[in-house]
C-alpha positions as CSV (number, residue, x, y, z in Angstrom):
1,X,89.7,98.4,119.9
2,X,90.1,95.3,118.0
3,X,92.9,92.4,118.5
4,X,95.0,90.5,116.0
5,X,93.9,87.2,115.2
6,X,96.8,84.3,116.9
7,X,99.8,84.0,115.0
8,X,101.0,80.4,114.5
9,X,100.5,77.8,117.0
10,X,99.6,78.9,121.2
11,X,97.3,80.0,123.1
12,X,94.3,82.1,121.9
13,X,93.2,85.1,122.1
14,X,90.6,85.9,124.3
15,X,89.2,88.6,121.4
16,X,89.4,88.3,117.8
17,X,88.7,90.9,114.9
18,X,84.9,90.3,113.9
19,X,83.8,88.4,111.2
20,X,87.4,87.6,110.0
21,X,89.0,84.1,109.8
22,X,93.1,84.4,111.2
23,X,95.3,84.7,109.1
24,X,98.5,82.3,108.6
25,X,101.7,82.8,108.9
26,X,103.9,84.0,106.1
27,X,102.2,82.4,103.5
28,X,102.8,83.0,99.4
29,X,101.6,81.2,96.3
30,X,104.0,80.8,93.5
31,X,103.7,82.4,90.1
32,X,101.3,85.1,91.7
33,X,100.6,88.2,88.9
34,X,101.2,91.7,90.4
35,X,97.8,93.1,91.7
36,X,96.3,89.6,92.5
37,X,95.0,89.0,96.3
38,X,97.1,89.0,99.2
39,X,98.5,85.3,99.5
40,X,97.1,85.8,103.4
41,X,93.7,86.9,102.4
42,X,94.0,83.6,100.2
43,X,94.0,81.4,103.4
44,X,96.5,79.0,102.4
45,X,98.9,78.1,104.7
46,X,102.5,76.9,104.4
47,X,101.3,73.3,104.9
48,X,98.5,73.4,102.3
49,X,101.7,74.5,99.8
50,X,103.6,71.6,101.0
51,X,106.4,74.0,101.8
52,X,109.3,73.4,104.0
53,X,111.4,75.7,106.4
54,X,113.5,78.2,106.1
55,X,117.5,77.4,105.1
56,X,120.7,79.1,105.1
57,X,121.2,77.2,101.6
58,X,118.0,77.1,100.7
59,X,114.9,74.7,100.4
60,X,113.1,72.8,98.0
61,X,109.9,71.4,98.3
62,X,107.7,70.0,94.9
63,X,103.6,70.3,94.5
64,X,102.9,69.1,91.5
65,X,105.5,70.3,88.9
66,X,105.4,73.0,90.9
67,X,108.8,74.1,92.7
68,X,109.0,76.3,95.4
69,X,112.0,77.2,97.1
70,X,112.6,79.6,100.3
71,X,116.3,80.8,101.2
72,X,118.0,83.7,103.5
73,X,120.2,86.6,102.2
74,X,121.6,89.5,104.1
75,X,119.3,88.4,107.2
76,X,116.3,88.7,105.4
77,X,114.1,85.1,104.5
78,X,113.0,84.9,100.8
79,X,110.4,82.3,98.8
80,X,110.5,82.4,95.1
81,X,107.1,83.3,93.3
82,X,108.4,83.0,89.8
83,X,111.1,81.6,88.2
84,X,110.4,82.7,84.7
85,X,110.2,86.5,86.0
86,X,112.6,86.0,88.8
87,X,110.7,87.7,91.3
88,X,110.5,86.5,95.2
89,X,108.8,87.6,98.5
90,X,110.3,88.3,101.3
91,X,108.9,86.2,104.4
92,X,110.7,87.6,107.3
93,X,113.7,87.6,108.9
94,X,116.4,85.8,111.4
95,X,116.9,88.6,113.2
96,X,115.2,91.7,114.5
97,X,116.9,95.2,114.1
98,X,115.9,98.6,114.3
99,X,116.0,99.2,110.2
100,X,114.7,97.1,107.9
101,X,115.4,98.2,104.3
102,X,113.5,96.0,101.6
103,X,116.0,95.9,98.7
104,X,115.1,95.7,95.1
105,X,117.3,93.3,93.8
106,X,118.6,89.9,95.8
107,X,121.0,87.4,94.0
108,X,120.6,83.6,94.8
109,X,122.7,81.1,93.0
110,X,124.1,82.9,90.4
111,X,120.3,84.2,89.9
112,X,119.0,87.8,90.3
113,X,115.5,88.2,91.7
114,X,113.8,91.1,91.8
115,X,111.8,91.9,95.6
116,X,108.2,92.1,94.5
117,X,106.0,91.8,97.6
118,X,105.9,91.4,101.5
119,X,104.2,88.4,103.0
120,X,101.7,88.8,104.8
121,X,102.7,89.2,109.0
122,X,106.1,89.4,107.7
123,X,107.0,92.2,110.3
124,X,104.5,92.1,112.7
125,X,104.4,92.3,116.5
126,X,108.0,94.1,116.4
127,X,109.4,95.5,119.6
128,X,112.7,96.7,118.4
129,X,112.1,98.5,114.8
130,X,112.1,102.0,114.1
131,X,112.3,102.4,109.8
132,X,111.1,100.5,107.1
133,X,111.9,101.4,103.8
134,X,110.6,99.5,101.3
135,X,112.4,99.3,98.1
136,X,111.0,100.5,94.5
137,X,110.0,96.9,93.0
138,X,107.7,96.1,95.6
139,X,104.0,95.9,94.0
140,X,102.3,94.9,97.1
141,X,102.8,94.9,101.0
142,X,100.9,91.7,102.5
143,X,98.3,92.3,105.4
144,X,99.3,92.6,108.5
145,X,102.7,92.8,107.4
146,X,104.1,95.5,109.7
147,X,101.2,95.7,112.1
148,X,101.7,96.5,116.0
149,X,105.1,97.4,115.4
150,X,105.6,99.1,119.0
151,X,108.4,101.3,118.7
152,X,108.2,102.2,114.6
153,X,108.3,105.8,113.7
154,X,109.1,106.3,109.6
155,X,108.1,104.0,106.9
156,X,109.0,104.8,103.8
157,X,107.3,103.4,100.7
158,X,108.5,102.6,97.6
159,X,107.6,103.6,93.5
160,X,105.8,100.9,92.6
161,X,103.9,99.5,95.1
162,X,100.4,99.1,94.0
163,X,98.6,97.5,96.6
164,X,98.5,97.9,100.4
165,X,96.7,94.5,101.9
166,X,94.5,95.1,104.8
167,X,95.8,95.7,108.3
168,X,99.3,96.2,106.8
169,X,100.3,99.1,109.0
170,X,97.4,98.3,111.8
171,X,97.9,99.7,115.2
172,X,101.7,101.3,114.5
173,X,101.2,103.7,117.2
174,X,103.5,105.3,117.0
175,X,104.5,106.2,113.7
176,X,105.5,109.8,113.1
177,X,106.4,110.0,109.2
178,X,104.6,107.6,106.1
179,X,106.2,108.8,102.8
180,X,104.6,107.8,99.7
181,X,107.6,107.5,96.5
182,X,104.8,106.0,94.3
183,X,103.2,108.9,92.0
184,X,101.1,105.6,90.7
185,X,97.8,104.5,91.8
186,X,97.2,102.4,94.9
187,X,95.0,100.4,96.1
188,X,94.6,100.5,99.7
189,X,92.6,98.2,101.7
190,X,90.0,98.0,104.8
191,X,92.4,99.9,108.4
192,X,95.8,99.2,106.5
193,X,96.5,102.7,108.8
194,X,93.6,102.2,111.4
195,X,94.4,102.9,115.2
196,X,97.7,105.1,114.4
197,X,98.3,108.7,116.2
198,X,96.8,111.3,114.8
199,X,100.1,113.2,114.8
200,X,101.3,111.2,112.3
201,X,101.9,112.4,109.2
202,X,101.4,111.2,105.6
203,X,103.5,112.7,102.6
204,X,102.6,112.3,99.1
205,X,103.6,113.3,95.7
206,X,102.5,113.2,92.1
207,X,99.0,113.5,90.1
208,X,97.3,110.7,92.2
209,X,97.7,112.0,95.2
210,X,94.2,113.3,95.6
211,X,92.6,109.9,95.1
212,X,95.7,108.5,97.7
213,X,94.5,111.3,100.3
214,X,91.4,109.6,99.8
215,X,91.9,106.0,99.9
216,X,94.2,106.8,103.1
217,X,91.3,108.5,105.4
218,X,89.1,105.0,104.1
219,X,91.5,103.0,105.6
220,X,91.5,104.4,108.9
221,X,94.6,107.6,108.1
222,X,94.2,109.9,111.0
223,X,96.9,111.9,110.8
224,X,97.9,114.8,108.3
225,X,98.4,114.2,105.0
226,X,100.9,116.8,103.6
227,X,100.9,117.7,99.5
228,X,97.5,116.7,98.7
């Protein structure tokens, strides 16, 4: 069985995943296109972006002419990715519960965004939550995002989520119930559902769900995969 790389700063692991450089924490690039890498895989960290932390109002940090701002709403932490197409990632949050629902819309200074993706380790290493529902303008989930969440048992995925980064849902042992809202291709990467029981079960719907059933057993699905 393979171990996470470190998260932040401490003291290291004794193993390591193979052949894979750690990832850091909660990173995202601004102005990323839907479908482009996962800002984790990308191996830029928050320092490399010259971005600050995390505010109740709000922070604002410049690279460039680039602007990048982070804020918290609702107990969840947010970083804008575009201004011109108002859409943001959500980083984390301040404090752990046993739901986490992913909304599709969050306003920030008079400004609507819409919730496009999930940062990579966003979630992880979660002792406490039991559902994730992700809402229906999330294109991508980042890797590692929900991974060795001890004690989840239903995640719930929304419509237009496109791409599922590697390790997202890695070692969730104990989840009982994935459903799939997305009819829409996806692109699933390497163990985004390794190491979880094999009485879990996957639900999908629509015309791609052959090609899903597929792409889930790749990426380490064990389970049963129900309306394929």
């Amino acid at each position: 069985m393979e171990s996470l790389p470190p998260q932040g700063s401490g003291a290291p692991n004794p193993t390591t995943i193979p052949d894979r450089t750690p990832l850091p924490t909660q990173s995202v690039v601004p102005d990323q296109k839907d479908g482009e890498s996962d800002p984790g895989d990308s191996l830029q960290g928050q320092s490399s972006l010259g971005l600050g932390s995390l505010t109740q109002k709000g922070n604002a940090s410049t690279k460039g002419n680039t602007t990048v701002r982070a804020f918290v709403k609702a107990n969840l932490q947010y970083r804008i990715l575009s201004e011109k197409k108002k859409t943001v990632c959500v980083t984390g949050w301040k404090k752990k519960t046993t739901v986490l629902r992913i909304p599709n819309k969050v306003k920030y200074q008079g400004t609507t965004y819409r919730v496009t993706q999930i940062a990579s380790r966003a979630f992880s290493n979660n002792r406490k939550l039991r559902k994730v529902v992700i809402g229906d303008q999330v294109r991508k989930i980042g890797a590692y995002a929900f991974c060795q969440n001890s004690k989840l048992r239903q995640v719930v995925i929304g419509k237009r989520v496109k791409v599922i980064a590697s390790h997202a849902f890695y070692r969730d042992e104990k989840v009982q119930m994935i459903r799939f809202q997305t009819t829409t291709d996806v692109t699933i990467k390497q163990k985004a559902f390794s190491e979880m029981s094999r009485n879990a079960k996957a639900i999908l719907k629509g015309k791609k769900k052959r090609i899903l059933k597929k792409r889930l057993r790749k990426a380490g699905f064990q389970g049963k995969v129900i309306g394929s």
